[in-house]
N, CA, C and O atoms as a Tinker XYZ file with bonds, in Angstrom:
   372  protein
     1  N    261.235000  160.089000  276.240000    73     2
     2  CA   260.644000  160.999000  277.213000    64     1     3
     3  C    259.992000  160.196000  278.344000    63     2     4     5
     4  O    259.158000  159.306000  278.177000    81     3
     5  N    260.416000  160.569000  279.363000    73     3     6
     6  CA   259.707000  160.067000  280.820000    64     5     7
     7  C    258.242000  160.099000  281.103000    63     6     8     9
     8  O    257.710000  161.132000  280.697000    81     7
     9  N    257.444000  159.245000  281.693000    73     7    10
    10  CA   255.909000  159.150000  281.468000    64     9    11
    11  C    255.835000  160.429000  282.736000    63    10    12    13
    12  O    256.657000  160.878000  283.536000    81    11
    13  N    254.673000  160.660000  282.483000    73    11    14
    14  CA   253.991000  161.489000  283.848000    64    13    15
    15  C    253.255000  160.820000  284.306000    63    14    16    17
    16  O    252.323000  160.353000  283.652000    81    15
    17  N    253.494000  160.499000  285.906000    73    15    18
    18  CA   252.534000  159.969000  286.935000    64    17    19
    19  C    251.792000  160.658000  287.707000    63    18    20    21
    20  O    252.259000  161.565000  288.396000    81    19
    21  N    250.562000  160.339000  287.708000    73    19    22
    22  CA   249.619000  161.001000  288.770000    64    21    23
    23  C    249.421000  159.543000  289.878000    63    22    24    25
    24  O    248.867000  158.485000  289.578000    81    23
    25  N    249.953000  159.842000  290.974000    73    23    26
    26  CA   249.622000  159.019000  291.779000    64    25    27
    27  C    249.472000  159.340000  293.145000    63    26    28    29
    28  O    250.001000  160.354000  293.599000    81    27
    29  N    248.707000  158.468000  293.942000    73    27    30
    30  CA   248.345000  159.330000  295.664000    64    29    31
    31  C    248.171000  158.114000  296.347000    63    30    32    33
    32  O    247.740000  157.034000  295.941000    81    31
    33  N    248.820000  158.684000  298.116000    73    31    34
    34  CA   248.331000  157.631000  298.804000    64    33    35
    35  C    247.939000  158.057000  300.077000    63    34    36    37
    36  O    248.506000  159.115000  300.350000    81    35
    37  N    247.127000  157.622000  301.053000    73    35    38
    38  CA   246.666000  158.310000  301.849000    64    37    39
    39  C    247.718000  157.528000  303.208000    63    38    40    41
    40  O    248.152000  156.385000  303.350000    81    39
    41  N    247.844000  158.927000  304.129000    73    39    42
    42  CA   248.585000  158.623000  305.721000    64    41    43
    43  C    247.907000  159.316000  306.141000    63    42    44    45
    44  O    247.245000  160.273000  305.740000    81    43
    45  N    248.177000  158.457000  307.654000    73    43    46
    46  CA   247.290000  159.269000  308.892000    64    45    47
    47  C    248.742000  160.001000  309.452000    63    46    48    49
    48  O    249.877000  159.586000  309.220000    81    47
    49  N    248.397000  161.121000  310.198000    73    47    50
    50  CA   248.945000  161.632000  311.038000    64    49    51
    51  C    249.767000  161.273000  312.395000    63    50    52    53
    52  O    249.301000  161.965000  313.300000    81    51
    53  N    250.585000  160.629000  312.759000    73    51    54
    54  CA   250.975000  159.874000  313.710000    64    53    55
    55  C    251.542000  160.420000  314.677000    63    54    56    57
    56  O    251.727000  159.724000  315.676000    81    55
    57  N    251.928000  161.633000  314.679000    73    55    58
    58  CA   253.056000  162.464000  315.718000    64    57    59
    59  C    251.805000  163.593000  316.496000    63    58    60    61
    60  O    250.911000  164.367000  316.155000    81    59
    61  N    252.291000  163.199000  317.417000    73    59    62
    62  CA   251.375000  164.126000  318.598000    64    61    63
    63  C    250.710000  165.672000  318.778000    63    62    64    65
    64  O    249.782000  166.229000  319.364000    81    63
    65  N    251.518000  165.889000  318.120000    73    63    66
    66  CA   250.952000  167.286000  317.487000    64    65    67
    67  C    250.680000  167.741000  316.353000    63    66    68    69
    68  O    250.445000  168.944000  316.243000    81    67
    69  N    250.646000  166.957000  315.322000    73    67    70
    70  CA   250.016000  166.622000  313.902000    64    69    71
    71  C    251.411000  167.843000  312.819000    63    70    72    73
    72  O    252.641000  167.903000  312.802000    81    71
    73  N    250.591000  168.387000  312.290000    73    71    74
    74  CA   251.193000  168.955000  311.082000    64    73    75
    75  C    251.192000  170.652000  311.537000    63    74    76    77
    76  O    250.270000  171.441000  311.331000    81    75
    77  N    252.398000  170.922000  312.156000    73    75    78
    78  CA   252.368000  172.237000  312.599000    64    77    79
    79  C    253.853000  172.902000  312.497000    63    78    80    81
    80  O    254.636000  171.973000  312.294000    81    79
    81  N    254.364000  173.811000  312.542000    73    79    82
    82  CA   255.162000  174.735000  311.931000    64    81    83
    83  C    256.307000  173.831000  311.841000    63    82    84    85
    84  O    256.958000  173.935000  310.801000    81    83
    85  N    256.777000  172.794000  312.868000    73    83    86
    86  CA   258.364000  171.887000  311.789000    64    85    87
    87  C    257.669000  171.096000  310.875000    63    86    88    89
    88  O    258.074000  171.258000  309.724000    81    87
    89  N    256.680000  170.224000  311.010000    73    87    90
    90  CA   256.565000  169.226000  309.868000    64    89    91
    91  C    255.988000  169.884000  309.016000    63    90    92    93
    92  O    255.783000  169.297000  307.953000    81    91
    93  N    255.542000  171.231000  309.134000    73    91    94
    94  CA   255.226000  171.715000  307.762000    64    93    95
    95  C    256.291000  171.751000  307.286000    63    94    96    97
    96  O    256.581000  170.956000  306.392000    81    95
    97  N    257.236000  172.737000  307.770000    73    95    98
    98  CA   258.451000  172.774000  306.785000    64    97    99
    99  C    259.361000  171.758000  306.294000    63    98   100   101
   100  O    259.985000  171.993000  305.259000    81    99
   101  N    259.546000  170.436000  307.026000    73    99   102
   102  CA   260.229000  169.644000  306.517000    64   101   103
   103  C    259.301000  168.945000  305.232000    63   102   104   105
   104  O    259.817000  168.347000  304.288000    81   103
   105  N    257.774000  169.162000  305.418000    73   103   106
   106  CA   257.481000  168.147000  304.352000    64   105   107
   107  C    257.625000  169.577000  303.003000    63   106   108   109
   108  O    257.707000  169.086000  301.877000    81   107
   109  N    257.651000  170.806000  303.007000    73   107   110
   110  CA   257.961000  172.010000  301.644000    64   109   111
   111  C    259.672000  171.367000  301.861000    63   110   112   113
   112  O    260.429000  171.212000  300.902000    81   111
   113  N    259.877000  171.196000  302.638000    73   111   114
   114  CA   261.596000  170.797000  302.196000    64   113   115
   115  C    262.119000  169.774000  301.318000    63   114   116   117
   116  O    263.136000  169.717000  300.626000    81   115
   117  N    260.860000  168.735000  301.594000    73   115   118
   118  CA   260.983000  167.715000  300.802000    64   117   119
   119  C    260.454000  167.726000  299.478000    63   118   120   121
   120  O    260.733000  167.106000  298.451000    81   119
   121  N    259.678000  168.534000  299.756000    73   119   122
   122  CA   258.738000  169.110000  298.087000    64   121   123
   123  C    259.003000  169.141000  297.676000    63   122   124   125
   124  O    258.560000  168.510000  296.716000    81   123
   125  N    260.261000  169.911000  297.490000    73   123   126
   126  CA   260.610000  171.021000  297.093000    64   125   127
   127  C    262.348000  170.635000  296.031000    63   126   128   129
   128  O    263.017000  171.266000  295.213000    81   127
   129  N    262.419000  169.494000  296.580000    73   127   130
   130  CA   263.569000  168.627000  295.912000    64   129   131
   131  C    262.883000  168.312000  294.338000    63   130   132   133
   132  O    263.470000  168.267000  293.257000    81   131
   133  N    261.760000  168.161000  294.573000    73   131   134
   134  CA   261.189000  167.340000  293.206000    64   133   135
   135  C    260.214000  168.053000  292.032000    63   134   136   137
   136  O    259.395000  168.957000  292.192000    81   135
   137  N    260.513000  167.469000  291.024000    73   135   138
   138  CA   260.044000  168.475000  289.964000    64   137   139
   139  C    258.226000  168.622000  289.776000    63   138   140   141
   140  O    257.605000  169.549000  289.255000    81   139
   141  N    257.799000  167.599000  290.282000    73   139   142
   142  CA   256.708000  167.190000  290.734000    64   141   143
   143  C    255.627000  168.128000  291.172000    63   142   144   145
   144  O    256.149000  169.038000  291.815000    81   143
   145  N    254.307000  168.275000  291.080000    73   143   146
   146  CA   254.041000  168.717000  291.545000    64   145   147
   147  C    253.010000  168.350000  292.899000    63   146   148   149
   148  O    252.038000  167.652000  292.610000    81   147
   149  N    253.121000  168.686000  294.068000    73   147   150
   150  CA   252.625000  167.352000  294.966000    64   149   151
   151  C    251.656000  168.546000  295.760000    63   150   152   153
   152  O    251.796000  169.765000  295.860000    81   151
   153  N    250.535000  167.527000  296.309000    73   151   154
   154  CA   249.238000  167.792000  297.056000    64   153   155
   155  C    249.474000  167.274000  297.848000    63   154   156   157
   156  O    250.237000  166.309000  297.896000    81   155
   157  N    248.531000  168.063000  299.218000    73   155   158
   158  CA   247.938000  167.423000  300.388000    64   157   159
   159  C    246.492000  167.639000  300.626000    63   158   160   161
   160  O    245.982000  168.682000  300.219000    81   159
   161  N    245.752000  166.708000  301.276000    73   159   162
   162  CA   244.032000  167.204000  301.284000    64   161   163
   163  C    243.682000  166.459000  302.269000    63   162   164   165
   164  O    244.210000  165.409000  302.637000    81   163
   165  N    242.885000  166.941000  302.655000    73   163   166
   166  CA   241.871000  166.666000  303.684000    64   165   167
   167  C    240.217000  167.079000  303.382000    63   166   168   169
   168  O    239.842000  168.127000  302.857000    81   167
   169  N    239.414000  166.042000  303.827000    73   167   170
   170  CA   237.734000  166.186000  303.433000    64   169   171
   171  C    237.767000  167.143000  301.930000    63   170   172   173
   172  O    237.121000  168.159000  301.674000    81   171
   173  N    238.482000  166.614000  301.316000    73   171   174
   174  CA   238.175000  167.481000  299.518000    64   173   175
   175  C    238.887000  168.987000  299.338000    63   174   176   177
   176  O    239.197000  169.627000  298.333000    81   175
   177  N    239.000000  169.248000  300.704000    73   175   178
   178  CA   240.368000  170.483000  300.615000    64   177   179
   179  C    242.099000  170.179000  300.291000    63   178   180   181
   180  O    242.697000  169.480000  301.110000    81   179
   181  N    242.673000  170.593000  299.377000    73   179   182
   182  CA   243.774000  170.080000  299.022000    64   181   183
   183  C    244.910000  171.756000  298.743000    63   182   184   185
   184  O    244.563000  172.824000  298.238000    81   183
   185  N    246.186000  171.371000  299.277000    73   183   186
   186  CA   246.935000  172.137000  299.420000    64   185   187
   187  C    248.345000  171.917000  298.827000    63   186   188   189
   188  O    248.798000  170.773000  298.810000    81   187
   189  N    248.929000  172.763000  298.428000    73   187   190
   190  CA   250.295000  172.760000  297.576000    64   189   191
   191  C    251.210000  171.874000  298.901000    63   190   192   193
   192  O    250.868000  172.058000  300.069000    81   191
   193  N    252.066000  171.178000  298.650000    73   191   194
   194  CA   253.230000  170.464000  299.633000    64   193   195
   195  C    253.898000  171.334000  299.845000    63   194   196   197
   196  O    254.342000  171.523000  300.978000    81   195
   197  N    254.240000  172.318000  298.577000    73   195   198
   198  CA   255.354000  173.171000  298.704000    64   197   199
   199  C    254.930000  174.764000  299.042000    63   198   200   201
   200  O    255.648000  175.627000  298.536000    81   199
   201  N    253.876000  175.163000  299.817000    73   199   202
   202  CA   253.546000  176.025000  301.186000    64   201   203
   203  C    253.386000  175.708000  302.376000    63   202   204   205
   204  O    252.516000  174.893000  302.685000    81   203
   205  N    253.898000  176.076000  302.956000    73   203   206
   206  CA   254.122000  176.411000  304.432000    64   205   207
   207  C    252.648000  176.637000  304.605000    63   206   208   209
   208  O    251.937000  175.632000  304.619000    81   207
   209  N    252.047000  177.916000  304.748000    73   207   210
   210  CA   251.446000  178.626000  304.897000    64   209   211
   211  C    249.510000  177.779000  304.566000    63   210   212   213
   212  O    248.400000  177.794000  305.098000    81   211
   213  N    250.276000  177.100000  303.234000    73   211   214
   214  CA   248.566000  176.247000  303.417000    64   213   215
   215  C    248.729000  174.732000  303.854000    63   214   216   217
   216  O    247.671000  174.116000  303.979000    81   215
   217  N    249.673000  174.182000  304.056000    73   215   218
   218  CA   250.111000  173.061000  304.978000    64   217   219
   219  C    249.483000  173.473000  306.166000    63   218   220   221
   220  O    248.687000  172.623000  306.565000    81   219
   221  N    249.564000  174.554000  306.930000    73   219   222
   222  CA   248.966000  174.930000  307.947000    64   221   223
   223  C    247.711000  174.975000  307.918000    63   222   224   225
   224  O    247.169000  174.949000  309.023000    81   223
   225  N    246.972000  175.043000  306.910000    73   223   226
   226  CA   245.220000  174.913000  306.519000    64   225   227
   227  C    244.421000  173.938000  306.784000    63   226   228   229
   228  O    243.208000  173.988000  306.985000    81   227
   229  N    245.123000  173.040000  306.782000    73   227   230
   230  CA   244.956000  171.566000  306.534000    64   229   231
   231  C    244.488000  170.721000  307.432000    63   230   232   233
   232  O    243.980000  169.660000  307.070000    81   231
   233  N    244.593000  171.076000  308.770000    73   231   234
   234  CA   244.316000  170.181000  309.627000    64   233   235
   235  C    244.740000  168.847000  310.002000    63   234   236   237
   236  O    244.362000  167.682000  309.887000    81   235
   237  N    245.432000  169.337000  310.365000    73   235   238
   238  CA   246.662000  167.651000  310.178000    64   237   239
   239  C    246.753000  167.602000  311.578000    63   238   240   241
   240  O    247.596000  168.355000  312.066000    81   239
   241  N    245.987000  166.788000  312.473000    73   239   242
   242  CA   246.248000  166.776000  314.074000    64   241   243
   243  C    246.648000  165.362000  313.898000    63   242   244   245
   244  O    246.618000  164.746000  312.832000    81   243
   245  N    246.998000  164.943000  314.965000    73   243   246
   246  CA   247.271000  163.357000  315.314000    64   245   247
   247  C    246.006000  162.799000  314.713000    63   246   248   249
   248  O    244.879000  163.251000  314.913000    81   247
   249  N    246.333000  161.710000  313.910000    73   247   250
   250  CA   244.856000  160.908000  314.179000    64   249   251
   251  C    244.569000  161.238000  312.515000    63   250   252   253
   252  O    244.476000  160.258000  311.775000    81   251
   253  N    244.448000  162.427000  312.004000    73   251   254
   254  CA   243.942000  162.708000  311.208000    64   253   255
   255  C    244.350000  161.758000  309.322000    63   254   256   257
   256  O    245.356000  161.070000  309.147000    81   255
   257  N    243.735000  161.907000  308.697000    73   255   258
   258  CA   244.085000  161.121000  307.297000    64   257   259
   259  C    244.325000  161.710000  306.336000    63   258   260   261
   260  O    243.375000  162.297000  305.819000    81   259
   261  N    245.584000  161.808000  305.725000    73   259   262
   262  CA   245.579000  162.974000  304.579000    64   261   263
   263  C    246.029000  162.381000  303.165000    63   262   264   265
   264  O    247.065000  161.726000  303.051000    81   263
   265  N    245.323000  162.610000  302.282000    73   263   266
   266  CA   245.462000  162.402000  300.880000    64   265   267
   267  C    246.702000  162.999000  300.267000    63   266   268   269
   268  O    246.506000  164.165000  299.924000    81   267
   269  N    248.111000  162.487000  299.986000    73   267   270
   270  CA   249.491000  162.813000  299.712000    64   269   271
   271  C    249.302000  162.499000  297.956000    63   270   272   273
   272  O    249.267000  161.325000  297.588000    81   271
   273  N    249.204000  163.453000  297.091000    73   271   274
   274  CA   249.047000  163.187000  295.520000    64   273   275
   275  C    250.189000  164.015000  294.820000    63   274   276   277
   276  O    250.390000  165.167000  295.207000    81   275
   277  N    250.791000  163.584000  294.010000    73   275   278
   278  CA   252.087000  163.826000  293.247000    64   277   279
   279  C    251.475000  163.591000  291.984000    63   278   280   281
   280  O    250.495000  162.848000  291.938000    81   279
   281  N    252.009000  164.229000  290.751000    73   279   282
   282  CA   251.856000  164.485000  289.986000    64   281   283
   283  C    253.174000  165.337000  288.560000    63   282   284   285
   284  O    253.314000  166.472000  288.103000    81   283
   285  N    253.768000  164.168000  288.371000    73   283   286
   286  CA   255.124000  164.721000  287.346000    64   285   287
   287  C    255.756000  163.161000  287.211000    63   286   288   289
   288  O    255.389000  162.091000  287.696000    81   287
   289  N    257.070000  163.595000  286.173000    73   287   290
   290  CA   258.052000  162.622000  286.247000    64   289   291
   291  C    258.546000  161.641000  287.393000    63   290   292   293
   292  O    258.765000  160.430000  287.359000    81   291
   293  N    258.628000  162.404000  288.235000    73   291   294
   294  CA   259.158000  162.012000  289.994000    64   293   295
   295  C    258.764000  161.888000  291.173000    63   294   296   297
   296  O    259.234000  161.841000  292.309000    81   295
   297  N    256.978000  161.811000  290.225000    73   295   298
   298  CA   256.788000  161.243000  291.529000    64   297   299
   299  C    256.098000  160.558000  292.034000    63   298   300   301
   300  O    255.088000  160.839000  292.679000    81   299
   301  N    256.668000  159.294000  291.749000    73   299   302
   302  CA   256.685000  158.135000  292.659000    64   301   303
   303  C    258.259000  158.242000  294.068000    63   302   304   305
   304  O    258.452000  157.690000  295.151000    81   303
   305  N    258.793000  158.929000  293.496000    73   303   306
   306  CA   260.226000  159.246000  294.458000    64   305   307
   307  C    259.804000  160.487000  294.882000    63   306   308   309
   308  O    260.629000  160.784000  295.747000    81   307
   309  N    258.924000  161.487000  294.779000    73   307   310
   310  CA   258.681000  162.401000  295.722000    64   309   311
   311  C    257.678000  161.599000  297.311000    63   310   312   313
   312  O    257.751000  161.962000  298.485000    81   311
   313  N    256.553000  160.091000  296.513000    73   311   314
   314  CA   256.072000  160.106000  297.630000    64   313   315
   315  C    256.908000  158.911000  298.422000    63   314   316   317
   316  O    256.593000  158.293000  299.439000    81   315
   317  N    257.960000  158.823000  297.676000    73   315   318
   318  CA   258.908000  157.663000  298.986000    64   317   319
   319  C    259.406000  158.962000  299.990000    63   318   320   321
   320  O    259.549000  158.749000  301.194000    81   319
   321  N    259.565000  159.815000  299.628000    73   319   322
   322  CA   260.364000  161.026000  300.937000    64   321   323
   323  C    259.489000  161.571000  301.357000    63   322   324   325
   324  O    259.769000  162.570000  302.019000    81   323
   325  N    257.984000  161.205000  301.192000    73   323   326
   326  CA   257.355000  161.660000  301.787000    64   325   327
   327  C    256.607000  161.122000  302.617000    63   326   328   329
   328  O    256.003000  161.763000  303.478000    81   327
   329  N    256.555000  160.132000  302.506000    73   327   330
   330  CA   256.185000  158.746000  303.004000    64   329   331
   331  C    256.565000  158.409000  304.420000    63   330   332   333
   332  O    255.931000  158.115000  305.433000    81   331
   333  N    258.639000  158.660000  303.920000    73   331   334
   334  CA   259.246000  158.304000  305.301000    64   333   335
   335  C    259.083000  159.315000  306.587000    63   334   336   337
   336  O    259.307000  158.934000  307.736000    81   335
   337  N    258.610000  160.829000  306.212000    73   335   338
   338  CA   258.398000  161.882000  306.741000    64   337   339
   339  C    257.169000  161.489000  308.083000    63   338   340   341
   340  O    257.108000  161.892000  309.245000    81   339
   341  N    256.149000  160.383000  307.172000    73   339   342
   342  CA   254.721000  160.361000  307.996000    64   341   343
   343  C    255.461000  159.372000  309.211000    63   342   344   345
   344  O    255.512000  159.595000  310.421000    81   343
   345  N    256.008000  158.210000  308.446000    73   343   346
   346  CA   256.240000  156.706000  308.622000    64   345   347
   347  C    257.211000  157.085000  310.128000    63   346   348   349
   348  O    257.088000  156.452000  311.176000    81   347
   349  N    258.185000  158.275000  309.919000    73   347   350
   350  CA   259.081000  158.529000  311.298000    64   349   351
   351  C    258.503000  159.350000  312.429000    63   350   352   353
   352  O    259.058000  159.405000  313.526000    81   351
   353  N    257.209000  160.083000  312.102000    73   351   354
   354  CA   256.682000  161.225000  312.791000    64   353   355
   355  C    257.180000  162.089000  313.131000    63   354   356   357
   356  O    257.340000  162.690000  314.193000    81   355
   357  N    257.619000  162.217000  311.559000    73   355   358
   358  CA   258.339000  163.953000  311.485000    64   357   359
   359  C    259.517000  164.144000  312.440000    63   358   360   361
   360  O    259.632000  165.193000  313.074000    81   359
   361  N    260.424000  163.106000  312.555000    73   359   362
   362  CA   261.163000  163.004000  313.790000    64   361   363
   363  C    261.170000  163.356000  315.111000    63   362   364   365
   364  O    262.262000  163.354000  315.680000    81   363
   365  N    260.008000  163.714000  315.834000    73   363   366
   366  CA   259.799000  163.971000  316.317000    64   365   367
   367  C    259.826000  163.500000  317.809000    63   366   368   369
   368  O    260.275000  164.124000  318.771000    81   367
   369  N    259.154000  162.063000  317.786000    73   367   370
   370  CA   259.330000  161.853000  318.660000    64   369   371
   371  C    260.333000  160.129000  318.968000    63   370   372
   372  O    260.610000  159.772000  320.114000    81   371
């Protein structure tokens, strides 16, 4: 049987308009691949990866620092795709 990892790492926000209706959805897109269950947080507020709706809660402007925590079999490979999401700025620009 496969161990369960709880693991987290923190990114800042890098794309100019932070975390708003595409990079929400691409990062529930990416969630959403993995069996995992993955967080986002800010100042001790923490939100499902895989809503839209509280991804938007979050406050994710440029600049900002967000606590990325996974939690299952997969994920250490949920936070490599999630990782590359911050690392490209949401393709954005």
């Amino acid at each position: 049987m496969a161990e369960e990892r709880n693991i987290a790492r923190e990114f800042e926000v890098l794309n100019k308009y932070g975390i708003h209706a595409r990079p929400a959805a691409l990062l529930v897109k990416a969630a959403g691949k993995f069996e995992c269950d993955i967080f986002i947080g800010r100042k001790g507020d923490e939100v499902s990866a895989k809503s839209i709706m509280g991804l938007l809660t979050i406050e994710g402007h440029q600049g900002a620092r967000l606590i990325v925590r996974a939690v299952g079999i997969d994920a250490e490979a949920a936070l490599l795709e999630i990782s590359a999401l911050f690392e490209n700025k949401f393709f954005e620009e």
